[in-house]
C-alpha positions, 0 to 999 in steps of 0.5 A: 592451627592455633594451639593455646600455650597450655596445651602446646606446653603439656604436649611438649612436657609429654614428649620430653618426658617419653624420651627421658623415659626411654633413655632411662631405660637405655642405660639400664639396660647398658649396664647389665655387664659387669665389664666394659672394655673401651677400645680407642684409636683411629683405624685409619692411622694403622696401629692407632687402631689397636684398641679396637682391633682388640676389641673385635677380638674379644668380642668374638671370644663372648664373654659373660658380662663383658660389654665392648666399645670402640671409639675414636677418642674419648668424650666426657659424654661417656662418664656417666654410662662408664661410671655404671659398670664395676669395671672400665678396661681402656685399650690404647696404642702407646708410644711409651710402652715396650709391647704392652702394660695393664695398670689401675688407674687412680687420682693418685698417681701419674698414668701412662698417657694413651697415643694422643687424645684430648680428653685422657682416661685419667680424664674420666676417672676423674670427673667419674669419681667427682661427678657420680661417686662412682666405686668403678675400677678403672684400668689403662691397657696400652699396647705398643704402637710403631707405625701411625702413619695413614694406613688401615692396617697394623703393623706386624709387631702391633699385631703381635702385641695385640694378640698377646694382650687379647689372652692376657685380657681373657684370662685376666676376666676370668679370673676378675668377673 
């Protein structure tokens, strides 16, 4: 069947605009919460599956206005979607850390580097703040991690970790929503 150029542009101009429509109304509903926590890691490297470990815990907890998501790693892809919410809560094993810190992350200062991933969260603050002027207050929870050898379990330490940072977490959205 022979389509003229016309009619084949507006049945593809058609569709596009269906699909745009219905990724707008994606985001909009993405965005009802307040809060959104990233767990990042890879679960089959034991305690580099802290993030979401973390997450699962306190999505179980559910809470108002908090919108979880586990990933691997970080992708620019998120920017947008992140740069929607008040607030982004990145949770990441760390080598650096004794059991657990929790710091705003800024343009400004030197922040503490996750376990090892290419785009950082620093990343995306940044392209954040330059691509979408965002108001978004982005934070770095990084969780003491030992054991990142093959394995789908966390360390017994990491665990401990994970646990205290979940009630510190809670308790911090409480007071923050």
């Amino acid at each position: 069947m022979n389509v003229p150029a016309h009619e084949f542009f507006h049945i593809n101009l058609t569709c596009v605009l269906i699909v745009m429509d219905n990724k707008k109304t994606f985001r909009k509903g993405f965005n009802k919460k307040r809060i959104c926590i990233v767990g990042i890691g890879n679960t089959l490297r034991a305690d580099d599956g802290v993030g979401g470990y973390v997450c699962q815990l306190i999505e179980e907890k559910n809470l108002d206005e908090v919108t979880i998501m586990i990933t691997q790693q970080l992708d620019i892809g998120m920017t947008e979607d992140l740069s929607k919410f008040n607030t982004v809560i990145f949770v990441d094993a760390s080598l650096t850390v004794e059991r657990m810190s929790f710091e705003r992350l800024s343009l400004e200062n030197n922040q503490p580097q996750s376990f090892s991933h290419h785009v950082n969260a620093a990343t995306l603050v940044g392209l954040a703040t330059i691509l979408y002027a965002t108001n978004t207050q982005f934070y770095i929870c990084a969780i003491s991690g030992n054991n990142f050898e093959i394995g789908n379990t966390l360390s017994e330490k990491t665990r401990n970790n994970a646990l205290q940072t979940v009630s510190f977490l809670t308790e911090w959205i409480q007071l923050n929503s």
